[in-house]
C-alpha positions as CSV (number, residue, x, y, z in Angstrom):
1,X,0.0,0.0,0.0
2,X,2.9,2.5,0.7
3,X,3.9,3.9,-2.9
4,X,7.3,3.5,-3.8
5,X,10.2,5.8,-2.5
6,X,8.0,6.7,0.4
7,X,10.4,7.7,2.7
8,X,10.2,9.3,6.6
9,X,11.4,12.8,5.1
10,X,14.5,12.4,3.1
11,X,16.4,10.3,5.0
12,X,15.4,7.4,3.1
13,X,14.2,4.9,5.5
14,X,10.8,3.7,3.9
15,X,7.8,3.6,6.1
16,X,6.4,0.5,7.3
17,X,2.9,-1.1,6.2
18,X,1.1,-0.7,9.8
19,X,-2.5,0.2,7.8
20,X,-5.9,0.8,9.9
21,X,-8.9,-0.2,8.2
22,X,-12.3,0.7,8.8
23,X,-15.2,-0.1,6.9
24,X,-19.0,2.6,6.4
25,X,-22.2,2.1,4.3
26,X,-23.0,4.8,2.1
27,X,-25.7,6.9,3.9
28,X,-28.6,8.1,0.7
29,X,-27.6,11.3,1.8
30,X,-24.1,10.7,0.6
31,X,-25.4,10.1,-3.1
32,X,-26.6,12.1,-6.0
33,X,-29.0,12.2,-8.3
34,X,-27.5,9.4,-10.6
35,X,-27.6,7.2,-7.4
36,X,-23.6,6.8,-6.8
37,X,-22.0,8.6,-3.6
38,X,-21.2,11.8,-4.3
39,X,-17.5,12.4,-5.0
40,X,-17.2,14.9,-1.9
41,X,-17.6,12.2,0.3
42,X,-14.8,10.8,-0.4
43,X,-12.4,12.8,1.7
44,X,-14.6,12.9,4.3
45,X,-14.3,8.9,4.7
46,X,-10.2,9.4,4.5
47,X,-10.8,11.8,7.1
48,X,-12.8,9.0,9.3
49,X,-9.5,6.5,8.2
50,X,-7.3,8.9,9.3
51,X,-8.8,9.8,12.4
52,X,-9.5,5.9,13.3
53,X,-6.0,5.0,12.2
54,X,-4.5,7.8,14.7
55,X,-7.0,6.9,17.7
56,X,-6.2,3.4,17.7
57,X,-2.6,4.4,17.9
58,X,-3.3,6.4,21.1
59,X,-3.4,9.9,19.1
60,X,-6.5,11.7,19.6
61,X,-7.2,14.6,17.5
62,X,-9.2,16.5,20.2
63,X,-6.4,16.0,22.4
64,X,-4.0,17.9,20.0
65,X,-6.2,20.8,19.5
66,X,-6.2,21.0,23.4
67,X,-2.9,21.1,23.4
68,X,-2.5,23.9,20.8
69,X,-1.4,21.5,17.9
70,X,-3.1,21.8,15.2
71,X,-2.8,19.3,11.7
72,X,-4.4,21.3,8.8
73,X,-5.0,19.2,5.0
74,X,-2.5,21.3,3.0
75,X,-2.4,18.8,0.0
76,X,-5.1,16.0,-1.3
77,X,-5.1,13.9,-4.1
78,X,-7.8,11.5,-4.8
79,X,-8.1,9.0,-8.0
80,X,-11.7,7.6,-8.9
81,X,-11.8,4.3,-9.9
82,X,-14.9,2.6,-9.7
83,X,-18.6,4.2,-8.1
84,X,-20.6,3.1,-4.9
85,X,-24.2,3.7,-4.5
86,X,-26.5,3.6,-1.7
87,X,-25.8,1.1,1.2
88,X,-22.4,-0.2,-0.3
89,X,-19.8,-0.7,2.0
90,X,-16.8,1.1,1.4
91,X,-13.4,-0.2,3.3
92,X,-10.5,2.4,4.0
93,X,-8.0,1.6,4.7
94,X,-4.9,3.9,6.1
95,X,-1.2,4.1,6.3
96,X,0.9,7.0,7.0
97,X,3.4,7.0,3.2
98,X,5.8,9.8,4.9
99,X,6.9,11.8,7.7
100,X,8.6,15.3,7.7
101,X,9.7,17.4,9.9
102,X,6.2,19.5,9.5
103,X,4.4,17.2,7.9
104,X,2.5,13.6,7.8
105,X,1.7,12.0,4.4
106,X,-1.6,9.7,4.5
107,X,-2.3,7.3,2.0
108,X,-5.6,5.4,1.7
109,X,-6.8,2.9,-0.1
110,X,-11.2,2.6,-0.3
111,X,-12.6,-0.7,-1.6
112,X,-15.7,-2.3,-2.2
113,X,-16.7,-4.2,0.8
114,X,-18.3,-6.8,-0.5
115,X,-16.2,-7.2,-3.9
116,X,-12.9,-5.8,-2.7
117,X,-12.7,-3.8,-5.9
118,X,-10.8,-0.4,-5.2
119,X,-13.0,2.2,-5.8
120,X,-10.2,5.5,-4.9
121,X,-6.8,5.6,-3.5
122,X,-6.4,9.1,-2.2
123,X,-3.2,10.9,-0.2
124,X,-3.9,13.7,2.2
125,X,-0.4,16.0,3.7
126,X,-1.3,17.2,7.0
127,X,1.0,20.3,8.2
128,X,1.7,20.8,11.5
129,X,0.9,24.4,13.2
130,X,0.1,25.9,16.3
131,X,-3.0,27.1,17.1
132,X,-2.3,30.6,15.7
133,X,-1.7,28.8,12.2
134,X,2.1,29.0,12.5
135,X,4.1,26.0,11.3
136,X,6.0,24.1,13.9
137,X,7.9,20.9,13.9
138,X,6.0,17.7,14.8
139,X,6.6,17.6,18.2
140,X,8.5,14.5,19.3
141,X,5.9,12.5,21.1
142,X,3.6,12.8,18.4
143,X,6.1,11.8,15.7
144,X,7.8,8.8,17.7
145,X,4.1,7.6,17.9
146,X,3.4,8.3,14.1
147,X,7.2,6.6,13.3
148,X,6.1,3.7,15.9
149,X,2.8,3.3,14.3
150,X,4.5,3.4,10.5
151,X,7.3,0.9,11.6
């Protein structure tokens, strides 16, 4: 799952292939009027993959903010490959790709549930700031966990 040359920020170590997976039904709200879910949902569920993937790794998001971190999507890509519709379960599934000094690279891989087609593999490059928007290096803890988690 982790594309190739994925490293931990230019030192060249390649990240491991610790992935979290979690698995949603397409809500009929989450479709349009063609009957497939709607392609803005699709970062949304990355969003649930990443947020699963960090929790279960004892990082919670809330807990950052608290703490004045804050980890902003600066980048996302996203390749369609195949539609959903209503009530089809979707797999994602999450690995962290690359770690910089300021920045995580996620990389996500959705699949049918039930077929195990891939429907989208997406990316997302969270940047680290504080919470007046200022860059800042990853603080330590939070990166040994990320490094532990991508090992």
């Amino acid at each position: 799952m982790v594309p190739a040359g994925a490293t931990d920020g230019g030192k060249g170590r390649p990240m491991g292939e610790a992935t979290e997976s979690v698995e949603i039904r397409v809500r009929y709200a989450e479709t349009d009027q063609m009957g497939r879910a709607h392609h803005s949902h699709y970062l949304v569920w990355c969003e649930l993959g990443r947020t699963a993937y960090m929790r279960r790794r004892g990082i919670a998001y809330a807990q950052l903010e608290r703490d004045g971190l804050l980890l902003p999507v600066g980048r996302a890509t996203l390749e369609y490959r195949r539609g959903v519709g209503y009530d089809d379960a979707v797999r994602i599934e999450t690995t962290v790709t690359q770690i910089r000094s300021r920045s995580v690279v996620f990389g996500y891989r959705l699949t049918h549930g039930e077929s195990g087609d891939v429907i989208a593999l997406a990316s997302t490059e969270l940047y680290c700031t504080n919470a007046a928007g200022r860059p800042m290096r990853i603080p330590a803890d939070l990166r040994s966990a990320l490094e532990a988690a991508a090992a």
